[in-house]
C-alpha positions as CSV (number, residue, x, y, z in Angstrom):
1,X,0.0,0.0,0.0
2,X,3.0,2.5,0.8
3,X,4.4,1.5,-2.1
4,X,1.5,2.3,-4.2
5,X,1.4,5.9,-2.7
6,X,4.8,6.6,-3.2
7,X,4.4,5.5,-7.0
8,X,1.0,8.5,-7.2
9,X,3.8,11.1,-5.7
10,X,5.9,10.5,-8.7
11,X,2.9,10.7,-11.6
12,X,4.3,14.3,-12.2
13,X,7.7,13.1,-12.9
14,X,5.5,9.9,-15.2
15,X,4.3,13.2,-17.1
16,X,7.4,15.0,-17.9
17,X,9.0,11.8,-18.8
18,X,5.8,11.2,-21.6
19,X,6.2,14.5,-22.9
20,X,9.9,14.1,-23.6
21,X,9.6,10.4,-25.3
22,X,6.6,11.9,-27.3
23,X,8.7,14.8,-29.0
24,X,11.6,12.3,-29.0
25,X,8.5,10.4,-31.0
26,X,7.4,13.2,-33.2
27,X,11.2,14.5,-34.0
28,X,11.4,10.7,-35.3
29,X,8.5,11.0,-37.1
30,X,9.1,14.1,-39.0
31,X,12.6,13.1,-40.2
32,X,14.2,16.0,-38.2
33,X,16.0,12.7,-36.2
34,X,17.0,10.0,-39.0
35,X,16.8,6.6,-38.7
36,X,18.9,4.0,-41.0
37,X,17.4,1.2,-43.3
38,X,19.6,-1.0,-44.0
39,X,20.0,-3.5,-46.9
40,X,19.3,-6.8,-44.8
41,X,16.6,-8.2,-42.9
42,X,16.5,-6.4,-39.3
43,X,14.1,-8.0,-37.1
44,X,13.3,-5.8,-33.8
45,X,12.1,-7.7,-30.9
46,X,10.6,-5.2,-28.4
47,X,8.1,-4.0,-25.4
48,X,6.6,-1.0,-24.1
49,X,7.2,-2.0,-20.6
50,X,10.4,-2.4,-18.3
51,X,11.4,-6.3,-18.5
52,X,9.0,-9.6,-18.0
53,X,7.3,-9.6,-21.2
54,X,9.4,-12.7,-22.8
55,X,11.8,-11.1,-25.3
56,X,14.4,-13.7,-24.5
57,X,12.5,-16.6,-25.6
58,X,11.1,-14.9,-28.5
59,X,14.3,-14.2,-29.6
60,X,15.2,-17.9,-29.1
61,X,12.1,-19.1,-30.9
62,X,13.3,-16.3,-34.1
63,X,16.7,-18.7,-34.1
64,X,15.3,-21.8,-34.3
65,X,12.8,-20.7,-37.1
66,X,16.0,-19.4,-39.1
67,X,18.2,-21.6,-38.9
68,X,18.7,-22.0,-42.2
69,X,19.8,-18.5,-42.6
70,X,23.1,-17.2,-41.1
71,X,22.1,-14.8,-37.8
72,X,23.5,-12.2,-35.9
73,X,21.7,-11.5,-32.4
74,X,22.4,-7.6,-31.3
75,X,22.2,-6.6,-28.0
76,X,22.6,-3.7,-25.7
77,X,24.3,-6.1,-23.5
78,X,22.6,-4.8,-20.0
79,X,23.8,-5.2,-17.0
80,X,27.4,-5.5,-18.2
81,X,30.4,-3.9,-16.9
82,X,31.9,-3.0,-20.2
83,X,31.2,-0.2,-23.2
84,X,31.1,-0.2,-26.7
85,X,31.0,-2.9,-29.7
86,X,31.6,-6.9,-28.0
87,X,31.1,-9.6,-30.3
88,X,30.9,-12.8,-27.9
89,X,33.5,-15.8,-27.9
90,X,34.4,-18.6,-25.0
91,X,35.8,-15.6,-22.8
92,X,32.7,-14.3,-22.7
93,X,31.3,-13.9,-19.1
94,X,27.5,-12.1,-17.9
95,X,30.1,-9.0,-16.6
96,X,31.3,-8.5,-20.5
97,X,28.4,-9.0,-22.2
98,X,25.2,-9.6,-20.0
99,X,23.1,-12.8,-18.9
100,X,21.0,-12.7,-21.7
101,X,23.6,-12.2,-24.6
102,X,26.0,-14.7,-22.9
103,X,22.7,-17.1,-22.7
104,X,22.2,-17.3,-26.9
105,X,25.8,-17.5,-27.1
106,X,26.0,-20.7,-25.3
107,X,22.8,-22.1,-26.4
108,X,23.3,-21.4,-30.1
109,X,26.7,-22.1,-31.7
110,X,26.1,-21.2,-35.5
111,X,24.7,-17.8,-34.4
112,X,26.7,-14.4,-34.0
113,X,25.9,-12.7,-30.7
114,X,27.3,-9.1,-30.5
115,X,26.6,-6.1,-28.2
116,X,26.5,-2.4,-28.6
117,X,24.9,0.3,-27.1
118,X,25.0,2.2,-30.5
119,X,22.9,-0.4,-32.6
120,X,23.7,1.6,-36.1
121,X,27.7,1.2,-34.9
122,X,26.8,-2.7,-33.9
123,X,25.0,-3.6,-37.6
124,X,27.6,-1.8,-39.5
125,X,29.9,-4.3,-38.0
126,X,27.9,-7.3,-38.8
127,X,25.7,-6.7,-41.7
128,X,28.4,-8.0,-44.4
129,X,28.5,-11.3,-42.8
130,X,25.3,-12.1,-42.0
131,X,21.4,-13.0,-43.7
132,X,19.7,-10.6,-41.2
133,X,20.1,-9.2,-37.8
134,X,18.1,-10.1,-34.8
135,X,18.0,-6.9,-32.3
136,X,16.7,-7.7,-29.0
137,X,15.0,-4.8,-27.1
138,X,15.5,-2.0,-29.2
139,X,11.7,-0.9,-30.1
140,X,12.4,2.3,-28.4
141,X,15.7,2.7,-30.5
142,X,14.6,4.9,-33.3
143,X,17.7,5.1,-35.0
144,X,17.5,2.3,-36.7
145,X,14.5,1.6,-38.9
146,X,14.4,-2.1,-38.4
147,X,12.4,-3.6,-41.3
148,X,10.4,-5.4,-39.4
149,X,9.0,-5.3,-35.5
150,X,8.1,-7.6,-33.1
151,X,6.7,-5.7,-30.1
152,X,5.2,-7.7,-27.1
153,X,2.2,-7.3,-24.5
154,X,2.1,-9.7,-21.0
155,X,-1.3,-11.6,-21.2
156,X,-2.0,-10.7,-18.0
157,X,-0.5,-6.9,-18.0
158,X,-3.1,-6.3,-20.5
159,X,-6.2,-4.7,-19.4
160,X,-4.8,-3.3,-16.1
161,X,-3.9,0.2,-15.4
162,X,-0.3,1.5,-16.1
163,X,1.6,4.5,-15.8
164,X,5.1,5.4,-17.3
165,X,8.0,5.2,-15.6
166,X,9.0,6.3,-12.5
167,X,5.5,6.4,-11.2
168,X,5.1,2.9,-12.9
169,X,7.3,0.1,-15.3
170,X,6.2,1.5,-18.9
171,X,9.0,2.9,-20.8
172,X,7.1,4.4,-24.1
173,X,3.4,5.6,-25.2
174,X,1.0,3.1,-25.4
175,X,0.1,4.5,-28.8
176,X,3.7,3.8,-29.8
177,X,2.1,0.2,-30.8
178,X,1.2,1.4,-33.9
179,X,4.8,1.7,-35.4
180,X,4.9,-2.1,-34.9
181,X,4.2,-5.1,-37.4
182,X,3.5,-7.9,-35.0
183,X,1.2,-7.3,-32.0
184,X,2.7,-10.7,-29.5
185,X,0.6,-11.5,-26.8
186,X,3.0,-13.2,-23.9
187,X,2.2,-15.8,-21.3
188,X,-1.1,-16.7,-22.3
189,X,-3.0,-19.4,-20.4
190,X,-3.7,-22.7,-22.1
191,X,-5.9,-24.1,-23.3
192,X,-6.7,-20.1,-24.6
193,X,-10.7,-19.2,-24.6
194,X,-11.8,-17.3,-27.4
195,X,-13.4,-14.6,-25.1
196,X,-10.0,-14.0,-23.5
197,X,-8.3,-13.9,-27.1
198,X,-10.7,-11.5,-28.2
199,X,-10.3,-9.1,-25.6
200,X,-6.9,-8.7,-25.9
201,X,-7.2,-7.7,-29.6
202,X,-9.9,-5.0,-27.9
203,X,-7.6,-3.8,-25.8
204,X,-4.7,-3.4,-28.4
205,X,-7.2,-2.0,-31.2
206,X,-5.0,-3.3,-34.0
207,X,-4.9,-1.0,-37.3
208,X,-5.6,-3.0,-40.8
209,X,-2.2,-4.2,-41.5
210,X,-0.9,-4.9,-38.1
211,X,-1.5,-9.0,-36.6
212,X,-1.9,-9.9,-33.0
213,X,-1.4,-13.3,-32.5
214,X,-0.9,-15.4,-28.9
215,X,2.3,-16.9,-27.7
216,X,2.4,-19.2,-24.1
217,X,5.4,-20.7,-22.4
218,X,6.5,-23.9,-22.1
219,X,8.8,-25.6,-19.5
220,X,12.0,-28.1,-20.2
221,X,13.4,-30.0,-17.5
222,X,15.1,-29.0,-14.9
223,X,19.2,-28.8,-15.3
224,X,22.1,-28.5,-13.5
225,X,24.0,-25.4,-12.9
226,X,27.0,-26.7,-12.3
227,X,26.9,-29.9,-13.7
228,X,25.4,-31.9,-17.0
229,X,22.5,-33.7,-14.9
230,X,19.0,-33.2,-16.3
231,X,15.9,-34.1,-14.1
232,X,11.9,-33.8,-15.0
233,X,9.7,-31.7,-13.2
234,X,8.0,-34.5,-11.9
235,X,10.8,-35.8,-10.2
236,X,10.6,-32.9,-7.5
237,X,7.1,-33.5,-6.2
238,X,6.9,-33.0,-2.8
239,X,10.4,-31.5,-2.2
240,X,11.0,-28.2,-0.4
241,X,12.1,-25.7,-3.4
242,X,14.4,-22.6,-2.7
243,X,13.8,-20.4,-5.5
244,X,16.2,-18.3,-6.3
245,X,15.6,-15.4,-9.4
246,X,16.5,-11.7,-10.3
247,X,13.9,-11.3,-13.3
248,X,11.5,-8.7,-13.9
249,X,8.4,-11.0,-13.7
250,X,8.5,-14.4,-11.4
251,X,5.2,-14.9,-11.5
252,X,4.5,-17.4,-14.3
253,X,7.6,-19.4,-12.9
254,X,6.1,-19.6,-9.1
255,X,2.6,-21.0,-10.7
256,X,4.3,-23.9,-12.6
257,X,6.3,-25.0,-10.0
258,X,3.6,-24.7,-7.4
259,X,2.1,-27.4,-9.8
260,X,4.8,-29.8,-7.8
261,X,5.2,-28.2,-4.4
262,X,3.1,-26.7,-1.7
263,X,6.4,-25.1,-0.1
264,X,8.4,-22.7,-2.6
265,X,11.3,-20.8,-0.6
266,X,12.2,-17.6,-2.8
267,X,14.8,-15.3,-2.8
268,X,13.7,-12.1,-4.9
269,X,15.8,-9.9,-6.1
270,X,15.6,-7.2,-9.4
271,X,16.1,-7.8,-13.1
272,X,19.9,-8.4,-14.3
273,X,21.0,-8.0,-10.3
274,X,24.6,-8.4,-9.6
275,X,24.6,-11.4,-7.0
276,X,26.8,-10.8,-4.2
277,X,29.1,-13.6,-2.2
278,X,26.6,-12.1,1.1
279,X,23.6,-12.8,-1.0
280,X,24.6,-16.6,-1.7
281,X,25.7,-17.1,1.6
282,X,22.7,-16.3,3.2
283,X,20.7,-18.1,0.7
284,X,23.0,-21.5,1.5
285,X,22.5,-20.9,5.0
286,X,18.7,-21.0,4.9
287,X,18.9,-24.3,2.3
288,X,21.0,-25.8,4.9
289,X,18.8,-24.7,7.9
290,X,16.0,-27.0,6.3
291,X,15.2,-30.3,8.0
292,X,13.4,-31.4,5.1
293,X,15.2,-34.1,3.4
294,X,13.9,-34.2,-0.3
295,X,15.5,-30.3,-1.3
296,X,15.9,-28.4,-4.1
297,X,17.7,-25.1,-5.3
298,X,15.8,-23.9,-8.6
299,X,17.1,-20.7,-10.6
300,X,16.4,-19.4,-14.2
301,X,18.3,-19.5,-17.0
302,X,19.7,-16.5,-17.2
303,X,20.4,-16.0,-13.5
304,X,22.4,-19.3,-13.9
305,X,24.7,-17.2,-16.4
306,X,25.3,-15.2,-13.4
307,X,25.6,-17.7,-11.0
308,X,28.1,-19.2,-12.9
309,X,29.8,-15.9,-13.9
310,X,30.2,-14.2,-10.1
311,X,32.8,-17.5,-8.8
312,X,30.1,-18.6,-6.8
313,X,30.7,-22.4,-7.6
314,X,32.6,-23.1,-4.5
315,X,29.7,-22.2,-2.3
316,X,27.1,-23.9,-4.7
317,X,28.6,-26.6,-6.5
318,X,27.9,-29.9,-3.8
319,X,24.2,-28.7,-3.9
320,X,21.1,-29.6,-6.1
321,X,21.2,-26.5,-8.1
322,X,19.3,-26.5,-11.3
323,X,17.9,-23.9,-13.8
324,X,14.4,-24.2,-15.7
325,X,14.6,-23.7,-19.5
326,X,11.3,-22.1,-21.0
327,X,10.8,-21.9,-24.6
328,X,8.2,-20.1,-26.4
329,X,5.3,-21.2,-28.5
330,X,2.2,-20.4,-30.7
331,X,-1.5,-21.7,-30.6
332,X,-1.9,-23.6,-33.8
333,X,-3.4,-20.9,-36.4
334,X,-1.5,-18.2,-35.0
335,X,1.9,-20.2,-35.1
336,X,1.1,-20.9,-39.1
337,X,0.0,-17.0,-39.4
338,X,3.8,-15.8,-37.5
339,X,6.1,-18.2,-39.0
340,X,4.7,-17.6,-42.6
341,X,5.1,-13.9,-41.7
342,X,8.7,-14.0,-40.5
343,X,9.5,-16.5,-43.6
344,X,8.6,-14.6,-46.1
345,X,9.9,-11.1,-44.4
346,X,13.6,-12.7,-44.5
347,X,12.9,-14.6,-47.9
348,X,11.7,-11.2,-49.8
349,X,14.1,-8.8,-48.0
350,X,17.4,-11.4,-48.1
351,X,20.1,-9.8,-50.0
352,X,21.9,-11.6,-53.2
353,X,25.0,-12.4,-51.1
């Protein structure tokens, strides 16, 4: 409740902040800013919102579609401790490049991950040598005009009442939407209702050429962090978990594992956080302070990257410490409708190399 009142006390500094993005907007808009087109696919992957929405898997589920094309994944690279232009190899750590960069790196080995704050610098670089450019989170980065644009909406965000930042987590206009091609509805329950499907398309009041289509997550099995053991979901029924994230939304997590266990132990802490030695420490000593004998430690993907990253192996690695892959996916029609879209996007756009 405080915190909601503290969030009404900044609403003025919400309003300044919309007036400056929407003449940032309009200076776009009129050309008196330029964007650059480049002569290759660009595929933006975006969201009006602060974190949470499921850019990562998206972006994931863009590779595996392509595969058959040769891809470069851009990325700011936040939450690293280093500047400029990065292109990943085996040195590569969450501190040089970020969690989620260092995460496609690993998990994809015919793709080029790079980072760059300046994303015109960061395609210059990699355009030659590549059959399109992925650029993940950079909707609000108008100086590139990406041919085509992904931008996603939380199933559940939808229909609630939001402010822009600081008073509340969006980052841009609502009515910035319109710039984009796909309209990607995250996180949707399954099975889907029509009713619940059709509201969301209300609420997003798509113009004639724009799609909204429906995306939901689905869960691997569990893995080790620091080791090559894979285990089901269905093996931890029952156990005591101590959850351990620093995303922007645990929500959808904390529902499918509460499918498995009544008692879920979690350590919160913000998106892209910077574990510290005191953090893990505390954390071990509550994991070890349990009587229970059928125990679990269960992170994220990308906070593994961290985990892994930070030296904190010595304090972790004789513990069950896994990380839960997700992966993204379409209902049936709108799969079809996005993957023909993407397709022929890249197909017609591909240059003659």
């Amino acid at each position: 409740m405080l915190l909601n009142y503290l969030r009404l006390l900044l609403l003025p500094f919400s309003f300044i902040y919309g007036l400056a993005i929407t003449l940032r907007k309009k200076l776009y808009d009129w050309g008196i800013m330029k964007s650059v087109k480049f002569d290759l696919p660009i595929i933006c992957v975006g969201n009006l919102a602060v974190g949470g929405s499921g850019k990562t898997p998206t972006t994931e589920y863009l590779v595996r579609l392509l595969s058959d094309y040769k891809i470069a994944i851009l990325s700011r690279g936040y939450g690293r401790k280093t500047k400029g232009f990065i292109l990943a190899d085996d040195s590569a750590t969450a501190e040089t490049i970020g969690d989620e960069p260092l995460q496609y790196y690993q998990k994809f080995e015919n793709v080029t991950v790079a980072v760059c704050e300046e994303r015109v610098v960061g395609i210059e670089k990699l355009k030659e040598n590549h059959d399109l450019i992925i650029l993940d989170d950079a909707f609000q980065h108008r100086a590139v005009n990406a041919g085509l644009n992904i931008l996603l909406f939380e199933f559940r965000k939808l229909g609630t009442l939001q402010f822009l930042l600081p008073a509340g987590n969006l980052r841009d206009v609502f009515a910035s939407r319109k710039r984009a091609d796909v309209l990607l509805v995250t996180k949707a329950p399954v099975p889907l209702l029509h009713v619940a499907q059709q509201a969301s398309i209300n609420e997003l009041q798509p113009n004639s050429t724009q799609k909204v289509l429906h995306s939901y997550l689905r869960y691997g099995e569990l893995k080790q962090v620091y080791g090559d053991e894979s285990r089901s979901l269905d093996s931890i029924k029952d156990h005591e978990i101590f959850l351990l994230t620093g995303i922007a939304n645990p929500d959808p997590l904390i529902e499918e594992l509460e499918k498995y266990s009544k008692t879920i132990k979690h350590e919160e802490f913000p998106d892209h956080y910077a574990f510290k030695t005191d953090d893990i420490k505390k954390f071990k000593s509550a994991f070890d302070a349990s009587e229970k004998k059928e125990k679990i430690i269960i992170t994220t993907e990308k906070d593994s990257k961290r985990l892994k990253a930070a030296g904190f192996k010595d304090l972790l690695v004789n513990l069950p410490v896994y990380f839960l892959p997700i992966e993204v996916d379409l209902f049936e029609e709108d799969k079809i409708t996005f993957d023909e879209l993407i397709l022929n996007y890249v197909k017609s756009n591909r240059r003659n190399r």
